[in-house]
N, C-alpha and C positions, 0 to 999 in steps of 0.2 A: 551522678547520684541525685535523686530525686532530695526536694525539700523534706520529702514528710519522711523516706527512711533518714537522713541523716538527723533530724529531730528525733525520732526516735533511738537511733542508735546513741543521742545524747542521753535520752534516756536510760536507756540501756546501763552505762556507765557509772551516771552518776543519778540515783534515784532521793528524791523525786525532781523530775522537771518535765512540765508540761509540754505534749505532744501537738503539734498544729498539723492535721493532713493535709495534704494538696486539693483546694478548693473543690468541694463536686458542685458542678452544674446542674439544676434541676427545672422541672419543667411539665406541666399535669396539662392535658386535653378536655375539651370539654365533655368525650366521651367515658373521663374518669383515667384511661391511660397516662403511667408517671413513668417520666424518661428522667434517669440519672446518668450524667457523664462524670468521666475524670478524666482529664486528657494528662497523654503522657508520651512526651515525642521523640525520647529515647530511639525508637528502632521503628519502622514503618508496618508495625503490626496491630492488631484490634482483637479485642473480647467483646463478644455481643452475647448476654446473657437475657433471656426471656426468664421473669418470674410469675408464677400465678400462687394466688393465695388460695392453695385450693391443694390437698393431701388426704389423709389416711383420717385425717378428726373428721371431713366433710363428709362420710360415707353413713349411709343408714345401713341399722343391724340387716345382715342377712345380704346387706354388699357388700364388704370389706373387699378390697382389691383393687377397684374400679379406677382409683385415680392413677395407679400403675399399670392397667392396663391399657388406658388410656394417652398414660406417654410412649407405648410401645405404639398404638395405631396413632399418633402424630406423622409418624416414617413412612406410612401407609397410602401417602398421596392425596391429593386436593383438587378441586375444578382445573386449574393451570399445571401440578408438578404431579406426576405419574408415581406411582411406587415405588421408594429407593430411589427417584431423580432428586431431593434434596441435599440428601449426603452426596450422591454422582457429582454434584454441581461443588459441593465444600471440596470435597478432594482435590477436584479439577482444577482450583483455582489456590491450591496447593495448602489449605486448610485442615481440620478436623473438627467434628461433632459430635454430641451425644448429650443423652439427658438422665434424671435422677428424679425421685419420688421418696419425699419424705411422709412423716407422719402432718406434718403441718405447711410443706408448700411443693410446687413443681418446678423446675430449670430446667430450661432448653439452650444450650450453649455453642459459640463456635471461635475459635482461634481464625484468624485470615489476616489475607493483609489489606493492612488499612483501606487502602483504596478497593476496595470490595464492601467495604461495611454496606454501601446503601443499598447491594445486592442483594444482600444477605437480608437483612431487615426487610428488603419487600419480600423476598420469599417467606421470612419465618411469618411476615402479616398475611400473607397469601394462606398459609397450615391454619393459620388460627383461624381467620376466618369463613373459611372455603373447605375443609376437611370432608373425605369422600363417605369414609366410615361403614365402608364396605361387609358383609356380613360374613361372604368365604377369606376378606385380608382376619379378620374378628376371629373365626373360628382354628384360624393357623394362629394368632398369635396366643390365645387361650390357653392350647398345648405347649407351646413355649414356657409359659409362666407357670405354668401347674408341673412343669419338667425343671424349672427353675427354682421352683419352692420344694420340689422333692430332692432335687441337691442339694440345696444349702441351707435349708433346715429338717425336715424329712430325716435326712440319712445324716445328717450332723447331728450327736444327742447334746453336743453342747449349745449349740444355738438352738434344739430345740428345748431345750431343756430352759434355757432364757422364755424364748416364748413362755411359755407353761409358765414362768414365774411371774413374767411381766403380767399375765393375764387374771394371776390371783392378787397381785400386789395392788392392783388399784379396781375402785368399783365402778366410777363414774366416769372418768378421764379418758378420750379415745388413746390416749395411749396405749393400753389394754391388749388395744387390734394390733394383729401385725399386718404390716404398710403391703407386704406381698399376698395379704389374704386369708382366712383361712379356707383348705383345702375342700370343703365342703358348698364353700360361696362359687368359689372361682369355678365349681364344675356348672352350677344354678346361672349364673351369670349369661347373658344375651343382646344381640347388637341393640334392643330395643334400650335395655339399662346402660349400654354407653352411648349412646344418641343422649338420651335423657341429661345422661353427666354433664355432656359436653354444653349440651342449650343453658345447664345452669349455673355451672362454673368458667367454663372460657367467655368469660364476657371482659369488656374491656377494663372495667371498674375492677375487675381484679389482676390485670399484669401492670409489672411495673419491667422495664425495659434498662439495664443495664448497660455501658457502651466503656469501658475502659480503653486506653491507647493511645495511638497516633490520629487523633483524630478532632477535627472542628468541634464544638457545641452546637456552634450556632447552623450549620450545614447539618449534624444530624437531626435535633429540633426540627428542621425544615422536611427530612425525608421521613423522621416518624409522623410527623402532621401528616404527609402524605400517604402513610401505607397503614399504620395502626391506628391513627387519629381519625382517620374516615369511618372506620366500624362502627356502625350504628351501636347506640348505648344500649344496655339494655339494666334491668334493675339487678344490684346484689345482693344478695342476700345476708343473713348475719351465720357467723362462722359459730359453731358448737362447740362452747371454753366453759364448762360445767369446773363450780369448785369442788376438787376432790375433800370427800370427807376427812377430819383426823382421824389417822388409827385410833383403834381402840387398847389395841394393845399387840404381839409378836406375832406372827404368821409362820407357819412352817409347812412345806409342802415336801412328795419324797416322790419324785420321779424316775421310774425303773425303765430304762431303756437296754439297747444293747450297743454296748461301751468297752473300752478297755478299762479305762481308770475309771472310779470317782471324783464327782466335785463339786465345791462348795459355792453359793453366792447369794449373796443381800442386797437383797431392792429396798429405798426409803424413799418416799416422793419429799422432794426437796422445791423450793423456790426458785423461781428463775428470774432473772433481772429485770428491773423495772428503772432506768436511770433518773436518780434524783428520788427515788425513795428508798432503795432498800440497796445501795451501793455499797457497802461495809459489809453487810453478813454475806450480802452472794458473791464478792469479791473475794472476801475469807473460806466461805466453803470452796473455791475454787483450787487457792492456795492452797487450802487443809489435802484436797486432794491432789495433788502437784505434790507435796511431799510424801504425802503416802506413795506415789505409785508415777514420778516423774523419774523412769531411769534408772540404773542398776543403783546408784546412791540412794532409792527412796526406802524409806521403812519398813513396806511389806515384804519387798526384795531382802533389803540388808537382815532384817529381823526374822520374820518371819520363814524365808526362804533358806538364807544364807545361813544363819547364826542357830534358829531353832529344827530345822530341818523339818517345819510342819508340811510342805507344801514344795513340789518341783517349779512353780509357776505362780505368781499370783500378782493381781492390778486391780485399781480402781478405777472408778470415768464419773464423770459429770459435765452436763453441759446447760450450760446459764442463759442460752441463746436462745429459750425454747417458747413455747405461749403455756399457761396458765401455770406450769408445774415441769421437773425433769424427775425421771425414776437414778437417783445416786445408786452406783452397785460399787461393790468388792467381791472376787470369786478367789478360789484358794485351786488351783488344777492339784489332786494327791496323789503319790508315786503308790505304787502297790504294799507298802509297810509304813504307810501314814494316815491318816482317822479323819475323817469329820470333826468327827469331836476335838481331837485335839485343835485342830486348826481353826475349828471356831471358839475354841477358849481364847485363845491367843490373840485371835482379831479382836475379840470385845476387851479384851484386857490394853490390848495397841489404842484404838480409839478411846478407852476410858484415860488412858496415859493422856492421850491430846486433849481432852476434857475438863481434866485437873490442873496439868502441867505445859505452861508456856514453851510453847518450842524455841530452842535455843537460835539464838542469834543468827550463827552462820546457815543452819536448814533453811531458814526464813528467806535469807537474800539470796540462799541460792534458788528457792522456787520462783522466784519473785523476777531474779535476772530471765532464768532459763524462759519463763513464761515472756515475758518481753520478748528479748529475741527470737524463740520462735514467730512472733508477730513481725518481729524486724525483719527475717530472712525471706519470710512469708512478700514481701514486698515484690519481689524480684519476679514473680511471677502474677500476667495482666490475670489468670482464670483465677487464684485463692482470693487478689484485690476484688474483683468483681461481686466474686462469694459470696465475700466480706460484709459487700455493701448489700446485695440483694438480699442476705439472710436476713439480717438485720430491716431492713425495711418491711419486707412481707412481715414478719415475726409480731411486730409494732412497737420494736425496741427504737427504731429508726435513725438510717444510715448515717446523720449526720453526730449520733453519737460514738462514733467506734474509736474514739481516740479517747473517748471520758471515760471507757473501761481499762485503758491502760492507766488512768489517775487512778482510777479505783485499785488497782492490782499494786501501784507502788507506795498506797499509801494504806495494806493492811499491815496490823502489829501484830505481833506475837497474842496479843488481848484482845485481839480481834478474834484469827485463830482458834485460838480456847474458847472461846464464847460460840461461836459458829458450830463447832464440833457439839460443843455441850446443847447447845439448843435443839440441833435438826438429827445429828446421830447417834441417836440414842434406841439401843433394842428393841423398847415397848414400840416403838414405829417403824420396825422392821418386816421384812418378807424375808425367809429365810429358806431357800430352795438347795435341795440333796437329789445330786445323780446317782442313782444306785447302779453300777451295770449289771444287766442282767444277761444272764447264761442261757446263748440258744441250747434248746433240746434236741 
């Protein structure tokens, strides 16, 4: 058992007691490239994660899409690796890969074993800076994505229906765009506008290079000088963090798709973490929503679900990890003899409850344990450590703080709680979005 889960899992126990991680190694180029280690010599294995500071905020109107399109043609081959021989090679050598596109950064990931790391690393510096970017690989993967954006949101009305809300709920914030495009960009799009992406965001000054595992520091340090540390510099640019206006007051939108059920749900743009300024209410909002909607014990469940019978389903989400803002939701899924309406009385009546009234003792420590240990369990696996670390770094939250959010987490109160709720969830700064299903003809 590593030092830092077993410090944690003290945590865990007996709250509060400070968290110490297992030292990470770090290390910047003079081309701007930042290499993070954590060695960990348990099993002869390595996580090699590539981050780029570079997402769905970077995109101008009329491209939304580009930086996911973009992580699909990475696979697409390079001066040295042919189409499909990067994964050929991960497999071969008894590994796995793959990558993810956020609103706010890009990962390219790969499981191996150890002794392969400095393989792996010169090929992913090989993609970054050698990319073929082919127009006929371009125009195959295009149709993938416009075939993946009409299954998974398209023909889903509940995720599309998110869309649509997420896009009325804020004015300014890319959050807005959805990270897969809208349907309309992705057809307009051409190898010329991903050539362009690539010269301006794949540059060295925005990846930071992750290495979790069985593995040296000082031995990787030496082979990323040699394979990412050689890319010529080139300038970065500043990233697009527009402050979202305050509501002015409740939004309501009514979306008519074709559905079985109706359903309800509320976007409020909330704060996202800053450490060392705002560690108490974005620690609390997190809590607040952990008891709302952490597991069949939570409120919306037990109350809402179980007890009032407003709703056959219902959850909350927030995430704190995010750059300038996150969108807070609650949705209520309603069975065919249950209302919007009622199930939106009941939420604003559940949150005003958390508003006025100090949650009791036991809810408190059980969100508060659950929320730890999942971070404790989280350990045991090198890809969620790596995550961990590279979210956090790209984000500007930075990596070397991921244990000062587990202080934050044990040391909110009940008055914490209540105050957090009372500040940021409140109606008048609500988005309030209605599926209607609608009846083919």
């Amino acid at each position: 058992m590593s030092m830092r889960v077993f410090t944690l899992l003290m945590l865990l126990i007996s709250i509060p007691v400070a968290a110490t991680a297992t030292e990470l190694q770090e290390a910047t180029f003079k081309n701007g490239v930042k290499l993070i280690v954590e060695e960990d010599h348990s099993a002869p294995v390595a996580m090699v994660q590539v981050w780029l500071k570079v997402g769905g905020r970077d995109e101008v109107p009329g491209k939304t899409g580009l930086a996911h399109v973009f992580e699909h043609m990475m696979f697409k081959g390079s001066k040295k690796l042919a189409a499909g021989e990067y994964s050929k090679r991960i497999a071969a050598m008894g590994g796995n890969d793959n990558a993810f596109t956020t609103t706010d950064y890009t990962a390219y990931f790969e499981t191996v074993p150890a002794a392969r790391v400095n393989e792996v690393l010169g090929m992913e510096s090989e993609r970054f800076a050698n990319l073929a970017l082919r127009d006929k690989d371009f125009q195959k993967e295009i149709r993938v994505i416009m075939e993946e954006r009409r299954m998974r949101t398209d023909d889903d009305p509940n995720s599309h229906m998110f869309e649509e809300l997420s896009a009325v709920s804020l004015r300014l914030h890319p959050y807005r765009n959805p990270v897969i495009g809208w349907m309309q960009d992705l057809k307009k799009l051409t190898i010329q506008d991903v050539r362009a992406f690539y010269k301006k965001h794949y540059v060295p000054g925005n990846a930071t290079v992750v290495v979790v595992g069985d593995v040296d520091f000082d031995q990787v340090k030496k082979t990323v000088a040699a394979t990412f540390g050689r890319i010529k510099a080139r300038p970065v640019g500043t990233r697009f963090n527009p402050v979202e206006p305050e509501p002015y007051g409740p939004k309501r939108i009514v979306v008519k798709l074709p559905a079985q059920l109706p359903m309800l749900a509320v976007t409020i743009p909330v704060p996202v973490w800053q450490p060392g300024k705002n560690d108490k209410s974005v620690a609390a909002l997190a809590v607040a929503t952990q008891i709302l909607s952490g597991g069949r014990s939570a409120r919306l469940q037990r109350e809402l679900v179980d007890e009032q019978r407003r709703a056959f389903s219902a959850g909350a989400g927030y995430d704190p990890f995010g750059m300038g803002l996150d969108l807070w939701y609650v949705y209520g899924m309603l069975g065919p003899k249950q209302t919007t309406a009622a199930f939106e009385k009941s939420l604003w009546a559940l949150l005003g409850d958390m508003a006025t009234h100090p949650v009791a003792a036991a809810p408190l420590a059980a969100a508060k344990r659950n929320m730890i240990a999942s971070e404790v369990f989280a350990q045991d696996s090198l890809y969620l450590r790596a995550k961990e670390i590279g979210r956090m770094e790209v984000s500007g939250i930075g990596a070397e703080h991921r244990d000062d959010w587990l202080k934050a987490i044990s040391n909110v109160t009940a008055a914490d709680v209540q105050a957090a709720v009372a500040r940021w969830l409140k109606r008048d700064r609500s988005t309030t979005g209605i599926l209607v299903p609608e009846v083919k003809s």
